[in-house]
N, CA, C and O atoms as a GROMACS GRO file, in nm:
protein
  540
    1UNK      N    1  11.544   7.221   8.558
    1UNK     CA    2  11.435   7.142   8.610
    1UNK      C    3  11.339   7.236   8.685
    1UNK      O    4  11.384   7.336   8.739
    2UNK      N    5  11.184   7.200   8.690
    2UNK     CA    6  11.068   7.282   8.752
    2UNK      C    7  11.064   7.213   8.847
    2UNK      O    8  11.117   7.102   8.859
    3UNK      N    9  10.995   7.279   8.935
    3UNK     CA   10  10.987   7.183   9.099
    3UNK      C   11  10.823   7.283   9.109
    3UNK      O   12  10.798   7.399   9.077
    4UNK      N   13  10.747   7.185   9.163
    4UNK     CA   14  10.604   7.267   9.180
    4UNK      C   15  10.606   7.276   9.381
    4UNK      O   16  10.639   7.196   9.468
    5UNK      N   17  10.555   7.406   9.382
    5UNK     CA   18  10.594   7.415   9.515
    5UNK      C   19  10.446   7.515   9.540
    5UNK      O   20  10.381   7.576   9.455
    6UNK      N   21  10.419   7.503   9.710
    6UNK     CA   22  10.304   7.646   9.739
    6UNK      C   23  10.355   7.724   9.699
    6UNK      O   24  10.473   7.746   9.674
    7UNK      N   25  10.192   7.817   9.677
    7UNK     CA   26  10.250   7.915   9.615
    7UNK      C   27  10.151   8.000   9.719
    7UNK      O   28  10.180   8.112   9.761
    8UNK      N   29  10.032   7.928   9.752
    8UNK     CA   30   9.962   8.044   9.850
    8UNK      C   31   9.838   7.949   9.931
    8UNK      O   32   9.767   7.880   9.859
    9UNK      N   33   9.820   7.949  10.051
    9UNK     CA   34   9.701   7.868  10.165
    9UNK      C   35   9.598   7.976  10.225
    9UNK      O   36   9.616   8.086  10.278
   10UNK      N   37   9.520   7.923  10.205
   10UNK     CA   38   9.415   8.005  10.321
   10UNK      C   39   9.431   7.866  10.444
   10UNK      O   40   9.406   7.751  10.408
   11UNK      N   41   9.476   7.897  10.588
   11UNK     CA   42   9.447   7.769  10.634
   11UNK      C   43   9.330   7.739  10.760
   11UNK      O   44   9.284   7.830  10.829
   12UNK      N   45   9.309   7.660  10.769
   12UNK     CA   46   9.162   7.653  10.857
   12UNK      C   47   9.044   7.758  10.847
   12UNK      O   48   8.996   7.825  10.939
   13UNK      N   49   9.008   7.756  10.711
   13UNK     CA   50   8.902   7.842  10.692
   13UNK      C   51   8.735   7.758  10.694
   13UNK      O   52   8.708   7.656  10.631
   14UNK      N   53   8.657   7.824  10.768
   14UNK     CA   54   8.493   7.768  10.826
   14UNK      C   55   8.432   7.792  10.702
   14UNK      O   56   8.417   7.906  10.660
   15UNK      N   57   8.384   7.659  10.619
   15UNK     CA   58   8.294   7.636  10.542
   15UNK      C   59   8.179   7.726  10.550
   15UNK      O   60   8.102   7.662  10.622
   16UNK      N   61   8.106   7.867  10.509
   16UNK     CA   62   8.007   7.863  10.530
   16UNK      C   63   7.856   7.824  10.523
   16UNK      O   64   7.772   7.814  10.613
   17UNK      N   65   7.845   7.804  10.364
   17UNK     CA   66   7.754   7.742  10.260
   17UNK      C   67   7.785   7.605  10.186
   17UNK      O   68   7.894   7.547  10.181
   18UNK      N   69   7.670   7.568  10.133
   18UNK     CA   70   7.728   7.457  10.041
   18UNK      C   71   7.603   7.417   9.984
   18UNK      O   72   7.507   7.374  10.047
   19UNK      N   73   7.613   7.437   9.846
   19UNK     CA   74   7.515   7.464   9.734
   19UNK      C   75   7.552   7.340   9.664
   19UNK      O   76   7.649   7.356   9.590
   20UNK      N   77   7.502   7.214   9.665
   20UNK     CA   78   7.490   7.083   9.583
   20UNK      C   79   7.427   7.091   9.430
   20UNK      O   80   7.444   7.017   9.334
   21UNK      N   81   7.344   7.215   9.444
   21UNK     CA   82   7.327   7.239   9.268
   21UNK      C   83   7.366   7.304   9.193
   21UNK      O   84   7.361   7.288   9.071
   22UNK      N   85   7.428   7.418   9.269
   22UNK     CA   86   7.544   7.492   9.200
   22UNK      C   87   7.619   7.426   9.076
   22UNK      O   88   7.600   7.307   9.051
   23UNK      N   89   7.694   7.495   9.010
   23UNK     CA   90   7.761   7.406   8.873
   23UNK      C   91   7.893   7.381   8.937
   23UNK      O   92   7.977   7.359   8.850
   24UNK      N   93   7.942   7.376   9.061
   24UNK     CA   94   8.088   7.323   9.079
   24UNK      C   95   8.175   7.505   9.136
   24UNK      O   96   8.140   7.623   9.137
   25UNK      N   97   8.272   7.444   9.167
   25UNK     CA   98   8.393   7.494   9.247
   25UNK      C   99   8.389   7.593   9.372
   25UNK      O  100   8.280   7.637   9.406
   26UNK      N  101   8.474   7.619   9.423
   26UNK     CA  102   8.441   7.685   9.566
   26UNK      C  103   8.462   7.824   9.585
   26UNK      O  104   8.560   7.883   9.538
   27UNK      N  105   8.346   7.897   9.674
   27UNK     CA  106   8.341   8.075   9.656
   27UNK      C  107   8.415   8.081   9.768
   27UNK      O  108   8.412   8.004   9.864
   28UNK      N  109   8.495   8.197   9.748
   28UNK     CA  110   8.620   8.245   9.834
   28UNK      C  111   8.591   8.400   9.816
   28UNK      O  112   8.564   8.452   9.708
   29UNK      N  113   8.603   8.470   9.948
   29UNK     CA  114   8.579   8.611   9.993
   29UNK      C  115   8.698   8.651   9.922
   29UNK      O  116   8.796   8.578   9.912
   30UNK      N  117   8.689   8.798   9.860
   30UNK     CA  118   8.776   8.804   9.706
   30UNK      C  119   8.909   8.861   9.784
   30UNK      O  120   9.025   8.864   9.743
   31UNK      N  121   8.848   8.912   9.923
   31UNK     CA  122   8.966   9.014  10.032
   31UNK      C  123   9.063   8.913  10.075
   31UNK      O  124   9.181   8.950  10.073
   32UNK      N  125   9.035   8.775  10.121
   32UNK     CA  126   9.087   8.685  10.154
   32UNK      C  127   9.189   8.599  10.028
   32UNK      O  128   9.300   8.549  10.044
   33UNK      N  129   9.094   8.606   9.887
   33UNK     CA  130   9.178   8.520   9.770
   33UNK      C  131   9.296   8.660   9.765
   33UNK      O  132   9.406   8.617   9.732
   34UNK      N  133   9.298   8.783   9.785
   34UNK     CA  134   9.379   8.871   9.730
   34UNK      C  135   9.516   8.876   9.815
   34UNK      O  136   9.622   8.929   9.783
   35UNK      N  137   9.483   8.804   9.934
   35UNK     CA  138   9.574   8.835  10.075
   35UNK      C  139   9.693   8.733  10.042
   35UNK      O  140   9.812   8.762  10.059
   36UNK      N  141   9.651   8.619   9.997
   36UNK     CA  142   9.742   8.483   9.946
   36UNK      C  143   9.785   8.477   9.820
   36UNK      O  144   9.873   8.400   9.782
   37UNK      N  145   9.704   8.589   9.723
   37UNK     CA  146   9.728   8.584   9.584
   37UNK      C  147   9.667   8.471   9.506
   37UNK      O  148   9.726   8.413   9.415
   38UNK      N  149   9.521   8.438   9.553
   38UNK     CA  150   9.452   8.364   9.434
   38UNK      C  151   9.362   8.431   9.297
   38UNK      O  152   9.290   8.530   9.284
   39UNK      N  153   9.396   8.352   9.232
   39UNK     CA  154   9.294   8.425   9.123
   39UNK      C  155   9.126   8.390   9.116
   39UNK      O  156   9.105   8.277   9.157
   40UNK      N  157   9.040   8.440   9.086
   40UNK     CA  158   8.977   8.353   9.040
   40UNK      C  159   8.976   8.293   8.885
   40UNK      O  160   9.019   8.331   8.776
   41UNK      N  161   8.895   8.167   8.940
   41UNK     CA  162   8.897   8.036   8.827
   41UNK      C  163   9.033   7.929   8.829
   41UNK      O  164   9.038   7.831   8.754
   42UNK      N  165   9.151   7.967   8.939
   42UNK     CA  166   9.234   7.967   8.968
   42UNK      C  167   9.243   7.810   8.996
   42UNK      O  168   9.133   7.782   9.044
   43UNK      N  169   9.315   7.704   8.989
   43UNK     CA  170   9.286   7.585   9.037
   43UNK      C  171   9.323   7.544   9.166
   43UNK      O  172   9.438   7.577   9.194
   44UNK      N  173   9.257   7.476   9.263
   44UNK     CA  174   9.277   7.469   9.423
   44UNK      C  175   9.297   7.304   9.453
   44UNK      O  176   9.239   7.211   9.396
   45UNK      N  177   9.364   7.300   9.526
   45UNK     CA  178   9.342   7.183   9.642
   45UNK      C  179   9.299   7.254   9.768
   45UNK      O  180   9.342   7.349   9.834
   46UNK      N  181   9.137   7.122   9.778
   46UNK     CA  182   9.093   7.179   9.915
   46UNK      C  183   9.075   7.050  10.016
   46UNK      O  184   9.014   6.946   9.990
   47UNK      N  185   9.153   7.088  10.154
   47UNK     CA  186   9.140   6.960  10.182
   47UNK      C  187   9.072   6.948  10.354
   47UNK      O  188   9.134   7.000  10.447
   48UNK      N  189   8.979   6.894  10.371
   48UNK     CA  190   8.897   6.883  10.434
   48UNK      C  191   8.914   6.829  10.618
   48UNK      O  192   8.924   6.706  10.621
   49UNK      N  193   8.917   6.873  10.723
   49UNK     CA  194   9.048   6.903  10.813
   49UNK      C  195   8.938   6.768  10.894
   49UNK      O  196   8.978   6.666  10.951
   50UNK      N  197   8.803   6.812  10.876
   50UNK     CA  198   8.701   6.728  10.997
   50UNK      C  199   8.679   6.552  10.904
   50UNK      O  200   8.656   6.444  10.960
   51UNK      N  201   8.689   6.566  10.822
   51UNK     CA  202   8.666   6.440  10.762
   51UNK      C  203   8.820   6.393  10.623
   51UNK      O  204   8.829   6.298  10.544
   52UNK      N  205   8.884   6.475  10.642
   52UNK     CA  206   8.996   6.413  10.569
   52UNK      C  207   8.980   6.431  10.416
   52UNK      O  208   9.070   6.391  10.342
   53UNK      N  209   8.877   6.485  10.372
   53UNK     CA  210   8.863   6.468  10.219
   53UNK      C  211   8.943   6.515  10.096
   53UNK      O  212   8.955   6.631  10.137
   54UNK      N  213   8.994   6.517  10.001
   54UNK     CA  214   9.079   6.595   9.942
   54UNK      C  215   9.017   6.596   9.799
   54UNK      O  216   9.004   6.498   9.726
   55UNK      N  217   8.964   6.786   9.759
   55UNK     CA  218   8.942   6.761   9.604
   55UNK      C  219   9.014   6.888   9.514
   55UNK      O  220   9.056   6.991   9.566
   56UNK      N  221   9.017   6.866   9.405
   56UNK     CA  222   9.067   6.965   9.346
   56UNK      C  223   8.939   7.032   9.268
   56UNK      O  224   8.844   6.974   9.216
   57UNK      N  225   8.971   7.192   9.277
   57UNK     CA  226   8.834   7.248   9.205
   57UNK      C  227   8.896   7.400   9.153
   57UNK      O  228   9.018   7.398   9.134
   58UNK      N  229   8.831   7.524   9.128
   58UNK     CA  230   8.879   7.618   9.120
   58UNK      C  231   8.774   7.715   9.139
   58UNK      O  232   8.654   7.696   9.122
   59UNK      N  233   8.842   7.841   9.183
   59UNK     CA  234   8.804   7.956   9.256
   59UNK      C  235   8.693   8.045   9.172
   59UNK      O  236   8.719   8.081   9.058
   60UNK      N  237   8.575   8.077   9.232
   60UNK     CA  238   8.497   8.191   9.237
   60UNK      C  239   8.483   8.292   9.319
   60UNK      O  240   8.433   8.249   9.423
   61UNK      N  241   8.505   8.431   9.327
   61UNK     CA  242   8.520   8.523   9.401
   61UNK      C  243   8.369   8.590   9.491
   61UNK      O  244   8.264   8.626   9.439
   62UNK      N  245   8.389   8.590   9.573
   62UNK     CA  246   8.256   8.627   9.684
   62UNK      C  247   8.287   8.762   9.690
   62UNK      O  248   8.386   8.801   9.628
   63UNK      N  249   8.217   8.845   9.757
   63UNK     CA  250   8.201   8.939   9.807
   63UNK      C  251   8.304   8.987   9.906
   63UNK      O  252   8.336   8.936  10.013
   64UNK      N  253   8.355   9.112   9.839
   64UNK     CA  254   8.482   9.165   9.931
   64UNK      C  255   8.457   9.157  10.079
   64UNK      O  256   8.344   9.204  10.088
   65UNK      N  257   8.492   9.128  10.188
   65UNK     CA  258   8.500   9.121  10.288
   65UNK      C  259   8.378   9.002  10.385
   65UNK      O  260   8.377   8.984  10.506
   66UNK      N  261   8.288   8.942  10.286
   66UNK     CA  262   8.223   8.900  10.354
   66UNK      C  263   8.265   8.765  10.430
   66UNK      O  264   8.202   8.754  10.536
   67UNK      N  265   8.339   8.677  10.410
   67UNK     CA  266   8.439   8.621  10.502
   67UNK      C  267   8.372   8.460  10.447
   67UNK      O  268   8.393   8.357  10.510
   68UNK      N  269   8.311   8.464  10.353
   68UNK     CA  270   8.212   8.351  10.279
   68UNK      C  271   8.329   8.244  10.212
   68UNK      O  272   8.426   8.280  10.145
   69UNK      N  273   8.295   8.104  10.247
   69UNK     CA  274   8.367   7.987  10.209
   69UNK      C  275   8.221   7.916  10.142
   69UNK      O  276   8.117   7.903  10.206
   70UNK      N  277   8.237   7.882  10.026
   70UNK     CA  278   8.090   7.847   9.943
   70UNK      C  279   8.146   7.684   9.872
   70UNK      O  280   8.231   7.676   9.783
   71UNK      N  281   8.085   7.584   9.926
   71UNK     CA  282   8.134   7.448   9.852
   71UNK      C  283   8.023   7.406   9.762
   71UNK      O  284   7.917   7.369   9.813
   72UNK      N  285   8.038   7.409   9.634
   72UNK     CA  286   7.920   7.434   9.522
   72UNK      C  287   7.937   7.302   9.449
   72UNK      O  288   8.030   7.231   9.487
   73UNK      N  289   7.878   7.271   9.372
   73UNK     CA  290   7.804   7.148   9.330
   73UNK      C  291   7.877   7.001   9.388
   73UNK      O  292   7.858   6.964   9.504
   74UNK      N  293   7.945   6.939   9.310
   74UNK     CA  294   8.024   6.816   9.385
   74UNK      C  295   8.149   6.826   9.472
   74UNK      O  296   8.214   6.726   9.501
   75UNK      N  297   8.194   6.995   9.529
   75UNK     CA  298   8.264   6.984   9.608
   75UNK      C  299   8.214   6.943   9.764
   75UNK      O  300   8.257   6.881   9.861
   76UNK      N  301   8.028   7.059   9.702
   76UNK     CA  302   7.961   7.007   9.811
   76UNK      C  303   7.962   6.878   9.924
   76UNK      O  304   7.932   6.874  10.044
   77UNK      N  305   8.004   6.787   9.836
   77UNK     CA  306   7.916   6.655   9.870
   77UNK      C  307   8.071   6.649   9.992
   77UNK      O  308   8.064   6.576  10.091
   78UNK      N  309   8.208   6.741   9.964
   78UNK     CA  310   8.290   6.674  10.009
   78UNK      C  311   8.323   6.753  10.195
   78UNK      O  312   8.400   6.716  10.283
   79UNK      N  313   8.214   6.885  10.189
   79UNK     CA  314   8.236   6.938  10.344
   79UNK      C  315   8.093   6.976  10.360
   79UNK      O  316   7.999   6.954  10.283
   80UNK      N  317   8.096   7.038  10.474
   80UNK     CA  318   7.952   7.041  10.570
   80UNK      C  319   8.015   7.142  10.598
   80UNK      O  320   8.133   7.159  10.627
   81UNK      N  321   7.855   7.265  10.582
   81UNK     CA  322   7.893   7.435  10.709
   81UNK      C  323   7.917   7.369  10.842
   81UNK      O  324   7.867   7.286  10.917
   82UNK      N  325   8.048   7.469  10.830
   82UNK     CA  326   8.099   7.458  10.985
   82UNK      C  327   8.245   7.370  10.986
   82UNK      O  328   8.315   7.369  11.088
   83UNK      N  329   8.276   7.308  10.883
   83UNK     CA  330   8.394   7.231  10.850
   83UNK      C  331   8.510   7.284  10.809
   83UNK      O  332   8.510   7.350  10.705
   84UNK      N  333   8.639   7.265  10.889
   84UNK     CA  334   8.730   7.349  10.892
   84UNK      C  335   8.841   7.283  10.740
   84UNK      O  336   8.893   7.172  10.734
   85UNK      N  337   8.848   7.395  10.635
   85UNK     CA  338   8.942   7.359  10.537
   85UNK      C  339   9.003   7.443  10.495
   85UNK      O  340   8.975   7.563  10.498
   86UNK      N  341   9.146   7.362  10.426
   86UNK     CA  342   9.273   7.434  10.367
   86UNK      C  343   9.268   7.426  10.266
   86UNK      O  344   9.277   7.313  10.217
   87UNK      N  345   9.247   7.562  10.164
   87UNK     CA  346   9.261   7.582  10.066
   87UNK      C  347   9.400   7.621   9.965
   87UNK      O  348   9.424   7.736   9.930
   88UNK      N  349   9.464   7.532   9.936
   88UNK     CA  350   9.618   7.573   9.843
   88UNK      C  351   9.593   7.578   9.710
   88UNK      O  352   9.498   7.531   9.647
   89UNK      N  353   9.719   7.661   9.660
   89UNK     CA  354   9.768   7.671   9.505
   89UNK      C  355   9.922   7.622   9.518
   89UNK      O  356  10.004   7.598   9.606
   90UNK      N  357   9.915   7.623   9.410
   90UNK     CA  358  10.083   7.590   9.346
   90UNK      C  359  10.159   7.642   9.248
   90UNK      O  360  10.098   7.697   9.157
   91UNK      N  361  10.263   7.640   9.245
   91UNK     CA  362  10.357   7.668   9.096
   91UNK      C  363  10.439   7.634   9.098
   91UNK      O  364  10.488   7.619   9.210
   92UNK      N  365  10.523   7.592   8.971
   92UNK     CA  366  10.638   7.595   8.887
   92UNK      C  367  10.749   7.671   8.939
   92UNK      O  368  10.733   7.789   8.973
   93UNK      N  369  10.841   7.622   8.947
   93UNK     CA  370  10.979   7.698   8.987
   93UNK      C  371  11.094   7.690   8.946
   93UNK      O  372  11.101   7.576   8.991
   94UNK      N  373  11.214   7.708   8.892
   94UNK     CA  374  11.296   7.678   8.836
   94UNK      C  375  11.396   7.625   8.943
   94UNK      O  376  11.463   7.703   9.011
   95UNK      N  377  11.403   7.482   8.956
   95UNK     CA  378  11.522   7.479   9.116
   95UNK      C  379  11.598   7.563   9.122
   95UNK      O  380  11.625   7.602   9.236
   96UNK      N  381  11.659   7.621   9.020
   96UNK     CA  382  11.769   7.739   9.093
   96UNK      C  383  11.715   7.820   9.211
   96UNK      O  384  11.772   7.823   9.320
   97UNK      N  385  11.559   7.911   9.171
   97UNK     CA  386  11.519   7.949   9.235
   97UNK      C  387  11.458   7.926   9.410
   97UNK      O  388  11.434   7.994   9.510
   98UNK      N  389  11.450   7.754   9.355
   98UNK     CA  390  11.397   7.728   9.498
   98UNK      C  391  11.520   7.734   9.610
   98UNK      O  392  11.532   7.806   9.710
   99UNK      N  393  11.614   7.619   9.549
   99UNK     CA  394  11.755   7.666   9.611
   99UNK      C  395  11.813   7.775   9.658
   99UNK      O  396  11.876   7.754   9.761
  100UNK      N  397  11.814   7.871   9.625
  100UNK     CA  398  11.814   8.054   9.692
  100UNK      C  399  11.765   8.090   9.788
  100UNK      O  400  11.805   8.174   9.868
  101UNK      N  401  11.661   8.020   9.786
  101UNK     CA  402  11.549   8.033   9.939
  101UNK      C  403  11.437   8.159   9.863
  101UNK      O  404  11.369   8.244   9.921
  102UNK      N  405  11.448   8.138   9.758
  102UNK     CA  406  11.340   8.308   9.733
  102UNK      C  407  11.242   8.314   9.692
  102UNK      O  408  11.198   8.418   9.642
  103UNK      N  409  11.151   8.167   9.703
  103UNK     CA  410  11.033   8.180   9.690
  103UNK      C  411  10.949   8.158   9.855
  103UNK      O  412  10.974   8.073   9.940
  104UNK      N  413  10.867   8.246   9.858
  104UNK     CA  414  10.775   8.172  10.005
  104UNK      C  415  10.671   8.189   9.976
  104UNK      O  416  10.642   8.290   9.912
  105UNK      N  417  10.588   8.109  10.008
  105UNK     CA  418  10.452   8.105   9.982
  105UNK      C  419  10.389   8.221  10.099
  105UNK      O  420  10.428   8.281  10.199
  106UNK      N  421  10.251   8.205  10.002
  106UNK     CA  422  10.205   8.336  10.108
  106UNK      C  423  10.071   8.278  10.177
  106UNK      O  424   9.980   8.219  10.119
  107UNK      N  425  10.083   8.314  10.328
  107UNK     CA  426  10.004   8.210  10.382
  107UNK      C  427   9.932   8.237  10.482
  107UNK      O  428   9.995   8.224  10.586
  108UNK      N  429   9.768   8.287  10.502
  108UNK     CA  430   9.729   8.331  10.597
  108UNK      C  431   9.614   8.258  10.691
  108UNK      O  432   9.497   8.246  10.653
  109UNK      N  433   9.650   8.224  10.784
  109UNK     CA  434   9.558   8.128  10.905
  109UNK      C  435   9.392   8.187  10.944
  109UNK      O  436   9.383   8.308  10.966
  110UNK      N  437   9.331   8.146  10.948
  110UNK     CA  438   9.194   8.197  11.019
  110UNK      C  439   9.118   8.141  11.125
  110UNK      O  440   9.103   8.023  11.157
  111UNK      N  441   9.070   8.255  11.178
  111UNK     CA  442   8.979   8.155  11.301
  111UNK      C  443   8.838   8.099  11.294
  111UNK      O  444   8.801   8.082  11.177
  112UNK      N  445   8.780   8.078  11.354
  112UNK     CA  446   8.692   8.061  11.352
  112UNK      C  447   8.546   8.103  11.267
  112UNK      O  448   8.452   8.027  11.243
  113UNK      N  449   8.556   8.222  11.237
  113UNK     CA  450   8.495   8.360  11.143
  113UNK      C  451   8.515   8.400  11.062
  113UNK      O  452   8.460   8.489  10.997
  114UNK      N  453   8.646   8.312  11.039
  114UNK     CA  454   8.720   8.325  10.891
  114UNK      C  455   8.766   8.483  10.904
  114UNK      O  456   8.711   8.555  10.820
  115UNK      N  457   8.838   8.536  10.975
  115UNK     CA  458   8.921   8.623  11.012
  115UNK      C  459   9.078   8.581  11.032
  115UNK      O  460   9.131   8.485  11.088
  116UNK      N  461   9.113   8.660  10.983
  116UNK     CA  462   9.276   8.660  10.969
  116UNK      C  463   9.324   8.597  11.131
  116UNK      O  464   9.223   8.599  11.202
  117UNK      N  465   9.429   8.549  11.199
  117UNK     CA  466   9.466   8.539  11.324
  117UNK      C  467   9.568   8.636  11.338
  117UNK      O  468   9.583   8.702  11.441
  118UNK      N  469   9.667   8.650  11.192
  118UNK     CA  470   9.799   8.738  11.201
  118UNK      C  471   9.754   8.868  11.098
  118UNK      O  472   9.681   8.847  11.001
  119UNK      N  473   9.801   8.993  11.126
  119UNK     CA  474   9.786   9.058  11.008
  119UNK      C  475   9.809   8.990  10.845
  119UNK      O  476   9.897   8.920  10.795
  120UNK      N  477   9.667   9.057  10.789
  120UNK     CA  478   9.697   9.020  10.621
  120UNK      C  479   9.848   9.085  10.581
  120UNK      O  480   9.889   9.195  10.616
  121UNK      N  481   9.909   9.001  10.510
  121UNK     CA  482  10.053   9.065  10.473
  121UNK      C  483  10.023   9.125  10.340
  121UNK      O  484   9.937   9.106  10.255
  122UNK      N  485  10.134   9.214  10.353
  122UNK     CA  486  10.091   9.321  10.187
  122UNK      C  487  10.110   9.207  10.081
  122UNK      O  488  10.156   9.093  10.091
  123UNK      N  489  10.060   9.276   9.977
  123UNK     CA  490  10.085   9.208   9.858
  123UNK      C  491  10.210   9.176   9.804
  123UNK      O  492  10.304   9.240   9.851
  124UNK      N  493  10.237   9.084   9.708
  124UNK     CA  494  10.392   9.105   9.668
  124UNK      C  495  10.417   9.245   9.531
  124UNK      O  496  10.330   9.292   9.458
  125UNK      N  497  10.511   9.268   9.535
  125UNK     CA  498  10.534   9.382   9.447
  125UNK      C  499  10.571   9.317   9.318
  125UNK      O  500  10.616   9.202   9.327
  126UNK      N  501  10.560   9.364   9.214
  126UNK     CA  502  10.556   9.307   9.033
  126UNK      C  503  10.734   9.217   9.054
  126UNK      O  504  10.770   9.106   9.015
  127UNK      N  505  10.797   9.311   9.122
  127UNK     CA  506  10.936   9.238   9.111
  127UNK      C  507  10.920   9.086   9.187
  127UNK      O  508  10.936   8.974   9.137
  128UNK      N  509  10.888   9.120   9.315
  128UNK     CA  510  10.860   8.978   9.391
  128UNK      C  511  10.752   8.886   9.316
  128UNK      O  512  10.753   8.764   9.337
  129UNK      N  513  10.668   8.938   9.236
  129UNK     CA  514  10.587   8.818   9.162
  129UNK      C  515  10.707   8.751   9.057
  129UNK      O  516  10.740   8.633   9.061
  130UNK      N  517  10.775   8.872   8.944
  130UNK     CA  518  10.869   8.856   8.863
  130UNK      C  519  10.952   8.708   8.909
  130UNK      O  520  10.923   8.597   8.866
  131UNK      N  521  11.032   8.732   8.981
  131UNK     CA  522  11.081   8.641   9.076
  131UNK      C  523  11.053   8.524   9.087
  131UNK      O  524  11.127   8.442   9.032
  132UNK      N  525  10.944   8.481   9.156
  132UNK     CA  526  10.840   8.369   9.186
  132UNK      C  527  10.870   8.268   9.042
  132UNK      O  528  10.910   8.151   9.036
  133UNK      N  529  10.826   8.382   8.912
  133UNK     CA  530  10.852   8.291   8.831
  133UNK      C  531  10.916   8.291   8.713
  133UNK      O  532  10.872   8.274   8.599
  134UNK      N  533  11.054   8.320   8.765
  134UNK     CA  534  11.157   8.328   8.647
  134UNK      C  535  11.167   8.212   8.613
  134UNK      O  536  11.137   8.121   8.691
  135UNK      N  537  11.205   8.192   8.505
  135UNK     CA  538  11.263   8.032   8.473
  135UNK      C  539  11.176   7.994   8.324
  135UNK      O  540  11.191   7.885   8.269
   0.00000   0.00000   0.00000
């Protein structure tokens, strides 16, 4: 049996932009998608902390370090610059695996500036991705 579980959060990250004519999905600083392990085009739940909103969309990569949260065409409609949101992914797991304890999601908090609060944690290594998704 698969069990879908996190797989990676950006959490309380500050909306910066929000482009209503854009063609859709949300820009993520590429330093920040790399820290949690998103891809881009990647599919997201983003869920909206000041007004509760919840949509699903997928990832476009911003500019390395510029710390940019971009809500583009009809995600737009769902946050306002300055609105604090959690961005997740997911995956597939084989329960054996979850049972072991050996998957953890990778998960980094931000403040206000969309700066890390805890050090960015290293990446996982090919084996620890391996892992993630045996099965």
């Amino acid at each position: 049996m698969k069990i879908e579980l996190l797989k990676s959060k950006l959490h309380q990250a500050c909306v910066t932009h929000a482009d209503l004519h854009y063609e859709g999905s949300l820009g993520i600083d590429i330093e920040l998608m790399e820290a949690v392990g998103f891809y881009p085009y990647e599919k997201i739940l983003v869920t909206n902390i000041n007004n509760g909103a919840r949509l699903e969309t997928y990832i476009i990569a911003e500019p390395f370090g510029s710390r940019r949260f971009i809500m583009n065409g009809a995600a737009a409609r769902h946050a306002c610059v300055g609105d604090r949101i959690i961005i997740m992914s997911f995956c597939w797991l084989d329960e054996a695996t979850v049972r072991e304890g050996r998957h953890k999601p990778r998960v980094v908090r931000l403040d206000e500036h969309n700066e890390p609060i805890q050090r960015i944690p290293p990446a996982p290594t090919t084996e620890e991705i391996a892992s993630m998704l045996e099965g």
